[in-house]
Backbone as XML, in Angstrom:
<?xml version="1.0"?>
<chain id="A" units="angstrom">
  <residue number="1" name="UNK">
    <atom name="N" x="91.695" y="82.634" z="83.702"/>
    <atom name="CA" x="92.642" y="81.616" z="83.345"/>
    <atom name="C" x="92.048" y="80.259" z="83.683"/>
  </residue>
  <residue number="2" name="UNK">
    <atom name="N" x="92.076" y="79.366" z="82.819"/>
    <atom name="CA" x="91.277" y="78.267" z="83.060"/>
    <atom name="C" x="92.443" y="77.371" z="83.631"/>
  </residue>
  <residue number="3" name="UNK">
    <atom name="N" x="92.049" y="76.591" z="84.374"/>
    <atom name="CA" x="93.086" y="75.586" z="84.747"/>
    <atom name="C" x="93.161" y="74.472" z="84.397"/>
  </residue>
  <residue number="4" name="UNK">
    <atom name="N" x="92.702" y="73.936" z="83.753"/>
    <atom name="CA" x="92.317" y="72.211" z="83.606"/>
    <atom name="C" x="92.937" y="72.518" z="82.116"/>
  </residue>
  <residue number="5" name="UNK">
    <atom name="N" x="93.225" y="71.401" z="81.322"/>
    <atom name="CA" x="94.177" y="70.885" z="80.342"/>
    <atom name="C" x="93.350" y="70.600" z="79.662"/>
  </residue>
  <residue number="6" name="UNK">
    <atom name="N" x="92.521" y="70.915" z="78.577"/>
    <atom name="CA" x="92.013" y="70.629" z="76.823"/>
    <atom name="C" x="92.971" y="70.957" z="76.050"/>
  </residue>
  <residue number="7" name="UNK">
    <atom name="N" x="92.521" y="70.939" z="74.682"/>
    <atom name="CA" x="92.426" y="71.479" z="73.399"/>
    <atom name="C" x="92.311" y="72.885" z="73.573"/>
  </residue>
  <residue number="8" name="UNK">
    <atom name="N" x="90.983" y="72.808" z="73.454"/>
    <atom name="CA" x="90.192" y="74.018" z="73.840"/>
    <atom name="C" x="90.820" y="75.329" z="75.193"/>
  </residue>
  <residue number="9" name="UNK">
    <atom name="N" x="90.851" y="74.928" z="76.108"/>
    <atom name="CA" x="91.406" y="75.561" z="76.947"/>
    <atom name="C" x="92.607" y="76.195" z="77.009"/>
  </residue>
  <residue number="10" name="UNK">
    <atom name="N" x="93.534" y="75.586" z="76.479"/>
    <atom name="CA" x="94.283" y="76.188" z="76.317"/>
    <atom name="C" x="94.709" y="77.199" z="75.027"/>
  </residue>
  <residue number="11" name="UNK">
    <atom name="N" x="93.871" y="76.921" z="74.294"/>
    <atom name="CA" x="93.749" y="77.857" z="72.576"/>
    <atom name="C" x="92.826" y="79.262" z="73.374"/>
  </residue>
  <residue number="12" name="UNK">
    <atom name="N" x="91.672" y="78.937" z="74.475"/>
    <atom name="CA" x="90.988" y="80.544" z="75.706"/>
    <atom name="C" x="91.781" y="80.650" z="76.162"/>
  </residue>
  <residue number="13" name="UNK">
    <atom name="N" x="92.788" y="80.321" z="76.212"/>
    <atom name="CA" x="93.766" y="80.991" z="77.456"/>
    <atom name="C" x="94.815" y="81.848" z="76.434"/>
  </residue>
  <residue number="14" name="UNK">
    <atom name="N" x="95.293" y="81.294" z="75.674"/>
    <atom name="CA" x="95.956" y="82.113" z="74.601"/>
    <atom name="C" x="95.243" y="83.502" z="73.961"/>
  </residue>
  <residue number="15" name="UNK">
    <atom name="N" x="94.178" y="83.053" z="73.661"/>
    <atom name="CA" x="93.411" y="84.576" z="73.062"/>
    <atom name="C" x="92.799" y="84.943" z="74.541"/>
  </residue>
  <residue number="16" name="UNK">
    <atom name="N" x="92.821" y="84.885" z="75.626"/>
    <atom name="CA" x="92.638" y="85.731" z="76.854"/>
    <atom name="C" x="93.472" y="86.530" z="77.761"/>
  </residue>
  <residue number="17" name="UNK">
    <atom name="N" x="94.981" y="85.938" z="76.799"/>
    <atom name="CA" x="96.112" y="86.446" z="77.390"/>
    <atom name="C" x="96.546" y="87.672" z="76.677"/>
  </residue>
  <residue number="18" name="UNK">
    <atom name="N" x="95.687" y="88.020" z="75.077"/>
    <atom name="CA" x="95.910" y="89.053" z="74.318"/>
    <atom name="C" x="94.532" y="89.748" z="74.819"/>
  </residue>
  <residue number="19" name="UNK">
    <atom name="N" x="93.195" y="89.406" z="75.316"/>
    <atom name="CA" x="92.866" y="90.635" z="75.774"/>
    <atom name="C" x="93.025" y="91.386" z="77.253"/>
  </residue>
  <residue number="20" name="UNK">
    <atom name="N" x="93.923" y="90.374" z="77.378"/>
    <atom name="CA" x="94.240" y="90.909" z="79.012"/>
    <atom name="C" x="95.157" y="92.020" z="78.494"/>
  </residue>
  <residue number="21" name="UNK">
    <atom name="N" x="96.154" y="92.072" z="77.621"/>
    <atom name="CA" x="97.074" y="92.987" z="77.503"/>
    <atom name="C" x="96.356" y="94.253" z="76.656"/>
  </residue>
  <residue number="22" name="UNK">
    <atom name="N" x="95.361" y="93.913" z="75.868"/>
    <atom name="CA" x="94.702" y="94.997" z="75.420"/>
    <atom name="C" x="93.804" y="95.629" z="76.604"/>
  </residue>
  <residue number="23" name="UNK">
    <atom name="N" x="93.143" y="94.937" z="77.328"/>
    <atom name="CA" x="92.570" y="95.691" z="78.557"/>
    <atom name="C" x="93.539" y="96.289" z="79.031"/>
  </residue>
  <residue number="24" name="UNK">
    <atom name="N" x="94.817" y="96.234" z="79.606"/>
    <atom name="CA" x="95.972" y="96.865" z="80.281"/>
    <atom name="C" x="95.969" y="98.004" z="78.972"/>
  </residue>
  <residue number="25" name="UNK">
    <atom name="N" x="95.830" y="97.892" z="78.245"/>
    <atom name="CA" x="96.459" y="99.107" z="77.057"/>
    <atom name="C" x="95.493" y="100.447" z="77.428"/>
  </residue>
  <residue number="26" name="UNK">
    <atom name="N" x="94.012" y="99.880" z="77.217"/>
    <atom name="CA" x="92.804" y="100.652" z="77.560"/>
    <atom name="C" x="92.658" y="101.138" z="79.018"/>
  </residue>
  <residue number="27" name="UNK">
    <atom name="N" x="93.463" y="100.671" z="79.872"/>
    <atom name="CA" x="93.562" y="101.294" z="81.232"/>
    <atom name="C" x="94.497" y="101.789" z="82.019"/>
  </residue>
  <residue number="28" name="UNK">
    <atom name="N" x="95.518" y="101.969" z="80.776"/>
    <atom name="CA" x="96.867" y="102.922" z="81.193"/>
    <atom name="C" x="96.043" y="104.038" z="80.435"/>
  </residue>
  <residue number="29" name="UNK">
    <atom name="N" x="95.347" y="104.377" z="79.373"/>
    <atom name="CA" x="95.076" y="105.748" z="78.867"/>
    <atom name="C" x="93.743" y="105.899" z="79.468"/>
  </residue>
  <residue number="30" name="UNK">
    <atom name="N" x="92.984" y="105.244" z="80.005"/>
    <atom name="CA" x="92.198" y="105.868" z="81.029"/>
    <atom name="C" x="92.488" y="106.279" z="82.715"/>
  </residue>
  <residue number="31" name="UNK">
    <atom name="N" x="93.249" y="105.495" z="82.891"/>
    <atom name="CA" x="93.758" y="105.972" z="83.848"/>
    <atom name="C" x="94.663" y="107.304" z="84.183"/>
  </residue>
  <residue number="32" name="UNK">
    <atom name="N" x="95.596" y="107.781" z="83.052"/>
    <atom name="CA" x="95.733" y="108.488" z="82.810"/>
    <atom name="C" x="94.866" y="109.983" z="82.618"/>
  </residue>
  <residue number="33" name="UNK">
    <atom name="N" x="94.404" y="109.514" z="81.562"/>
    <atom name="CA" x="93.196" y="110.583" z="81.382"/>
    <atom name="C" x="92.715" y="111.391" z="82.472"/>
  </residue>
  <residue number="34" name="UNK">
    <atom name="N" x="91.528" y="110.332" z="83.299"/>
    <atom name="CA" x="91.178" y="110.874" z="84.647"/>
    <atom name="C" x="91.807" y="110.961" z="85.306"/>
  </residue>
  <residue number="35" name="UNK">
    <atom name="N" x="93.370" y="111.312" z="85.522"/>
    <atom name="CA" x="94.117" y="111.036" z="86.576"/>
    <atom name="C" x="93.760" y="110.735" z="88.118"/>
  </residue>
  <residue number="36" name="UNK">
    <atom name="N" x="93.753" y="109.256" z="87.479"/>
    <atom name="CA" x="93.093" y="108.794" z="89.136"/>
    <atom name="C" x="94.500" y="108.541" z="89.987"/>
  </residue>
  <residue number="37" name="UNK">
    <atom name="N" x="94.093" y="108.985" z="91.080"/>
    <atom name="CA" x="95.551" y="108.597" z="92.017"/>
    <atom name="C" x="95.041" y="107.517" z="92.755"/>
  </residue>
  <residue number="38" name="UNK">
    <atom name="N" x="94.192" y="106.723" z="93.165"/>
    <atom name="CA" x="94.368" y="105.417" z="93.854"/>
    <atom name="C" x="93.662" y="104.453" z="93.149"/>
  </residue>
  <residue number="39" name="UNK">
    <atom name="N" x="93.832" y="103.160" z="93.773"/>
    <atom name="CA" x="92.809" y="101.689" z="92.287"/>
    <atom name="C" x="92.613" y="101.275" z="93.888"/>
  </residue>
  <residue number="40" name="UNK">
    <atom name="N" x="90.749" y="100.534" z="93.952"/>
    <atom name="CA" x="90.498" y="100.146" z="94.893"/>
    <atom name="C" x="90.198" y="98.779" z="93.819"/>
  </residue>
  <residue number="41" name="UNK">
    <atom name="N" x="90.292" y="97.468" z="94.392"/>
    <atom name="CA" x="90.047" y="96.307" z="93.843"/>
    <atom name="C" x="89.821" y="95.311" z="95.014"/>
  </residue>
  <residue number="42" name="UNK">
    <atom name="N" x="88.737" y="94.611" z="93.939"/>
    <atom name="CA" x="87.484" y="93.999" z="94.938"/>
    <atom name="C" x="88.071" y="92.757" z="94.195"/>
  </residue>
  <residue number="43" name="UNK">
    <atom name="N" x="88.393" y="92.805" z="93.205"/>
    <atom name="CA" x="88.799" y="91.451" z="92.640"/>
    <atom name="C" x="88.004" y="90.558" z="91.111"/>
  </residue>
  <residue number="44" name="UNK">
    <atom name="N" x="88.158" y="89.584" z="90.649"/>
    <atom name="CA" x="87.421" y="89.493" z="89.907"/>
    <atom name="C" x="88.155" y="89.407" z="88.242"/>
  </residue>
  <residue number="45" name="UNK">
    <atom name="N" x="87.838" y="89.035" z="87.399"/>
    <atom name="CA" x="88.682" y="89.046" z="86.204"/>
    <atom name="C" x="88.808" y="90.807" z="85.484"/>
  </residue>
  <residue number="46" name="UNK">
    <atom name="N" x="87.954" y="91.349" z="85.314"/>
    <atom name="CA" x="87.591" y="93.008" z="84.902"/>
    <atom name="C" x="88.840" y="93.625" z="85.660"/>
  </residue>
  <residue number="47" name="UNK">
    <atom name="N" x="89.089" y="93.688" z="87.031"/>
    <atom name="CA" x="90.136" y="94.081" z="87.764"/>
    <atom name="C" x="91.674" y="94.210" z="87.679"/>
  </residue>
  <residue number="48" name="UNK">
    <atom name="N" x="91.794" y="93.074" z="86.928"/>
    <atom name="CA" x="93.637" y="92.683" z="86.941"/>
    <atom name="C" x="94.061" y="93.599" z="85.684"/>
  </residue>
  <residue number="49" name="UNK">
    <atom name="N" x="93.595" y="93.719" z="85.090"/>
    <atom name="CA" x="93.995" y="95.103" z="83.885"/>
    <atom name="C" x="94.217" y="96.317" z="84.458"/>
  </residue>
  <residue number="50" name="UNK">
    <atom name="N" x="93.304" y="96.631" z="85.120"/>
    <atom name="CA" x="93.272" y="97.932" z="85.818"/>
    <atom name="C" x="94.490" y="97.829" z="86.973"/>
  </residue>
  <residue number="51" name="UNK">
    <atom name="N" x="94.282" y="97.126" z="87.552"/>
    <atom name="CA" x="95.732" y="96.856" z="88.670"/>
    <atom name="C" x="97.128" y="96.924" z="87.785"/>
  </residue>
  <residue number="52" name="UNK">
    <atom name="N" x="96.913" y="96.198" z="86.992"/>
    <atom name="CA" x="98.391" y="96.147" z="86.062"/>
    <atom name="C" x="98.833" y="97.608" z="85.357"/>
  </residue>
  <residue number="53" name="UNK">
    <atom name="N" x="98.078" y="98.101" z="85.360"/>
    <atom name="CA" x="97.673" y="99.765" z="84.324"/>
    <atom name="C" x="98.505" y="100.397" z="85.457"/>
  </residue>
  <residue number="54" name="UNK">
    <atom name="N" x="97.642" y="100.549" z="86.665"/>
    <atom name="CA" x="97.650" y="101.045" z="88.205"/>
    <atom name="C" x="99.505" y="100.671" z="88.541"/>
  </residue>
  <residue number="55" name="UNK">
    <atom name="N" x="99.698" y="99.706" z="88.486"/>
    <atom name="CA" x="101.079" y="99.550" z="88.849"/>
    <atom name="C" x="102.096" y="100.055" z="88.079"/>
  </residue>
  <residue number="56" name="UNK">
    <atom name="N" x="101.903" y="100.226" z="86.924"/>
    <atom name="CA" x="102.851" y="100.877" z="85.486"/>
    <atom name="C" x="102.976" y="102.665" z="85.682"/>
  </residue>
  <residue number="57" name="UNK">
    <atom name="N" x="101.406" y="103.186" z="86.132"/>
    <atom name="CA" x="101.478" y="104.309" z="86.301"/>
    <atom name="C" x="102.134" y="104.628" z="87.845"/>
  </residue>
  <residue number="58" name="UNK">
    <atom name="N" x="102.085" y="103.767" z="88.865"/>
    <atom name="CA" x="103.222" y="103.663" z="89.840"/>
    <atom name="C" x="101.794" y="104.320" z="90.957"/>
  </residue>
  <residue number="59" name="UNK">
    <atom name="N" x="100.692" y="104.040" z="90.443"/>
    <atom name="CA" x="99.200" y="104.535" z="91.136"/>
    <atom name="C" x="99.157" y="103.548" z="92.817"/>
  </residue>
  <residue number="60" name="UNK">
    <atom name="N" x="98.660" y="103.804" z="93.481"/>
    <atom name="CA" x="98.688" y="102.929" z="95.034"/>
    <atom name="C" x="97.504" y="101.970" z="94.691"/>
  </residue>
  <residue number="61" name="UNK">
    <atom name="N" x="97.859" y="100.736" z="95.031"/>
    <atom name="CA" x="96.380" y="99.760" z="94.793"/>
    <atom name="C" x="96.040" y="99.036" z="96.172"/>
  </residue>
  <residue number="62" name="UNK">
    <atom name="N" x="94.871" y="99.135" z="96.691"/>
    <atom name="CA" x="94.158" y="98.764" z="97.737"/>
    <atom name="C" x="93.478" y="97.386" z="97.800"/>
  </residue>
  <residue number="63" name="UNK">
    <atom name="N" x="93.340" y="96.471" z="98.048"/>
    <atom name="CA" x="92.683" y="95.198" z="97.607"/>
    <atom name="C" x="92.046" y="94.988" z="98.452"/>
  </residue>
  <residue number="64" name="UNK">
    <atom name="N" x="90.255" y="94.422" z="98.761"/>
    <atom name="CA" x="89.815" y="93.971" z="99.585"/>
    <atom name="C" x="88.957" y="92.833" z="99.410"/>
  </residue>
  <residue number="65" name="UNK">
    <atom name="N" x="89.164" y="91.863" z="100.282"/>
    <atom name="CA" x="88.579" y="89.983" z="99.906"/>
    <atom name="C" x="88.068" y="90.382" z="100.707"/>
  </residue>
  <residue number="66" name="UNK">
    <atom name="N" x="86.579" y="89.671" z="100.700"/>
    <atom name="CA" x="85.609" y="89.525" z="101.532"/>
    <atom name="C" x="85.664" y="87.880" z="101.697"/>
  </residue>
  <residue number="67" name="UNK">
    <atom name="N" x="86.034" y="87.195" z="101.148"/>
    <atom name="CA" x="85.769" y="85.969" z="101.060"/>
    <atom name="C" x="86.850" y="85.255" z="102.121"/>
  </residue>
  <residue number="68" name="UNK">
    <atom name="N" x="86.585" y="83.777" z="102.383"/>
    <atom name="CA" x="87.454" y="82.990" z="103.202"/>
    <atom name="C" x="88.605" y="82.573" z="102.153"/>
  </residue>
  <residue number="69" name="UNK">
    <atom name="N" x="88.688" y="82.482" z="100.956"/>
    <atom name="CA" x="89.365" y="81.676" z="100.455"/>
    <atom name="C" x="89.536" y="83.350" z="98.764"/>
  </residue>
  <residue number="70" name="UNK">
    <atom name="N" x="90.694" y="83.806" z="98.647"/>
    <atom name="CA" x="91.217" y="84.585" z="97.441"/>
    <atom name="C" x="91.393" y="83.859" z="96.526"/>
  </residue>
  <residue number="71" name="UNK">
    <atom name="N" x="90.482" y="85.177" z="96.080"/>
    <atom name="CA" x="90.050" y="84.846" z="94.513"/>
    <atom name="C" x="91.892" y="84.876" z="93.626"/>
  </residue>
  <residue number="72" name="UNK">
    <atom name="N" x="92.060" y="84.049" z="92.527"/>
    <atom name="CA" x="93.537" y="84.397" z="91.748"/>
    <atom name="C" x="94.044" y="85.670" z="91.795"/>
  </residue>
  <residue number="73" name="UNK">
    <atom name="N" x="92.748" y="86.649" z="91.104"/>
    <atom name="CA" x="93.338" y="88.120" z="90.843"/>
    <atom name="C" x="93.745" y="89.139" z="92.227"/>
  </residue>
  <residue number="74" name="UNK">
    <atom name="N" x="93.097" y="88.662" z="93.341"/>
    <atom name="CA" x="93.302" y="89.332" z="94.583"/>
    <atom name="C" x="94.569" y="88.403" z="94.872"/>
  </residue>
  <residue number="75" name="UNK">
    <atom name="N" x="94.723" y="87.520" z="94.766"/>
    <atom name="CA" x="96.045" y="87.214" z="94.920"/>
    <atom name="C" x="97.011" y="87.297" z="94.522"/>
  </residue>
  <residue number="76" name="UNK">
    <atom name="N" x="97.101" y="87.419" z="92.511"/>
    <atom name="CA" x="97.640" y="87.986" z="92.096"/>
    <atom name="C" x="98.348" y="89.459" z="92.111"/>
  </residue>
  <residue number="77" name="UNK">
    <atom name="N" x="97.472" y="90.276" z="92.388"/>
    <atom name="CA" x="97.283" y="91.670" z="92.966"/>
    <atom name="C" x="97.729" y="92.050" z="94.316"/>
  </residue>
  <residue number="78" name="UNK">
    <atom name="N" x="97.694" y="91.290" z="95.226"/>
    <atom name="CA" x="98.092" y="91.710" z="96.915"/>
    <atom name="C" x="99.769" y="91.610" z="96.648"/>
  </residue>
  <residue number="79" name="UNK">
    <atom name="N" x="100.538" y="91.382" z="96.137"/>
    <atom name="CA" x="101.653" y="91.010" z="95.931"/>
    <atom name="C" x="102.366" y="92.325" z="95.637"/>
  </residue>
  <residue number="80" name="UNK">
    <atom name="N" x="101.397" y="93.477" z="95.303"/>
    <atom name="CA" x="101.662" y="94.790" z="94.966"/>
    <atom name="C" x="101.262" y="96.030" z="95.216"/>
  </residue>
  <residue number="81" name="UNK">
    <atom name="N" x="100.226" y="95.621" z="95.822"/>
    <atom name="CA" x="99.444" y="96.172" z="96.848"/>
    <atom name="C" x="99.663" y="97.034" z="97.697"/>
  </residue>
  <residue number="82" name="UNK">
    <atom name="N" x="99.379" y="98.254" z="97.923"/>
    <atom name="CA" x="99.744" y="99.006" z="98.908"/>
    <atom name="C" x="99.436" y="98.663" z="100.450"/>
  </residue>
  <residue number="83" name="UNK">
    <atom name="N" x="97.696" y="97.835" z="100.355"/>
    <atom name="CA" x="97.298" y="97.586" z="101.487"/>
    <atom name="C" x="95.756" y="96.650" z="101.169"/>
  </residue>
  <residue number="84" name="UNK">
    <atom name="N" x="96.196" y="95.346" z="102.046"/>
    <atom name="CA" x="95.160" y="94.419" z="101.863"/>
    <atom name="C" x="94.043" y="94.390" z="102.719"/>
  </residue>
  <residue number="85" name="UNK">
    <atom name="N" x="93.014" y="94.521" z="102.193"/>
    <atom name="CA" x="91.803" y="94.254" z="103.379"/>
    <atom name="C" x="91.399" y="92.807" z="103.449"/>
  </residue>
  <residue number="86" name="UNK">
    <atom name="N" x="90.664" y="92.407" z="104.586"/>
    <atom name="CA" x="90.219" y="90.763" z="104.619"/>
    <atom name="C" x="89.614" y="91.206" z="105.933"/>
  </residue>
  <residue number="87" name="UNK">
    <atom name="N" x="88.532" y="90.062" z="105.533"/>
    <atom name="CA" x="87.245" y="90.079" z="106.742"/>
    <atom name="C" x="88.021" y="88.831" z="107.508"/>
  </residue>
  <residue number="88" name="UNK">
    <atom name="N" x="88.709" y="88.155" z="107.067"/>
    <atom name="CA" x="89.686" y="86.620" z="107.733"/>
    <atom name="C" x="90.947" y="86.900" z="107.505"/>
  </residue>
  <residue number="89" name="UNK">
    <atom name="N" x="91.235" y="86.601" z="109.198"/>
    <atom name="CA" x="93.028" y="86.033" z="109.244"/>
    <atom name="C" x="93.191" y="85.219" z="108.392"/>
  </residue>
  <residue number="90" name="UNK">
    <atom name="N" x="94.577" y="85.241" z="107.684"/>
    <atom name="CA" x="95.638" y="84.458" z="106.741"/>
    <atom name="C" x="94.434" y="84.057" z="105.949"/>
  </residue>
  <residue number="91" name="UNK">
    <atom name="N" x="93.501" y="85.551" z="104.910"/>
    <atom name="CA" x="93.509" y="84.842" z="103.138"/>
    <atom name="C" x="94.162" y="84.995" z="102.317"/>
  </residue>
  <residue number="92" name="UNK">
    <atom name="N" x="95.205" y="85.611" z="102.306"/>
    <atom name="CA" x="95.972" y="86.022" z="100.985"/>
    <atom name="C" x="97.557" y="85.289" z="101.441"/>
  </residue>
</chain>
């Protein structure tokens, strides 16, 4: 998700918001498939589909920041989270 205000930016954010939901489409039937029972997430844009998939199928999601400062999608994501990891007090 870009943050800053163009033209442009906001016309990627519109067609990134339809493959985010097609990634979620592609990772409720894989997830399924392999019936995975847990989602470990490190974070990252690739991730938040799979978490969103993970939460629909009612799957446990694990999140772990290594970083001082969370990334959107780990933040986005800890909110639902079964259980957050962090190498630092108060990142999420």
């Amino acid at each position: 998700m870009r943050r800053y205000i163009t033209v442009l930016s906001v016309l990627e954010n519109i067609r990134d918001f339809f493959k985010l939901l097609w990634g979620v489409v592609v990772a409720l039937k894989k997830l399924k498939h392999h019936q995975i029972q847990k989602v470990f997430c490190k974070g990252g844009y690739v991730s938040l589909p799979v978490c969103l998939a993970a939460r629909v199928w009612g799957i446990p999601i694990f999140v772990h920041e290594s970083d001082m400062h969370a990334g959107l999608t780990n933040r986005l994501v800890a909110k639902v989270a079964k259980t957050v990891f962090t190498g630092f007090p108060d990142v999420i």
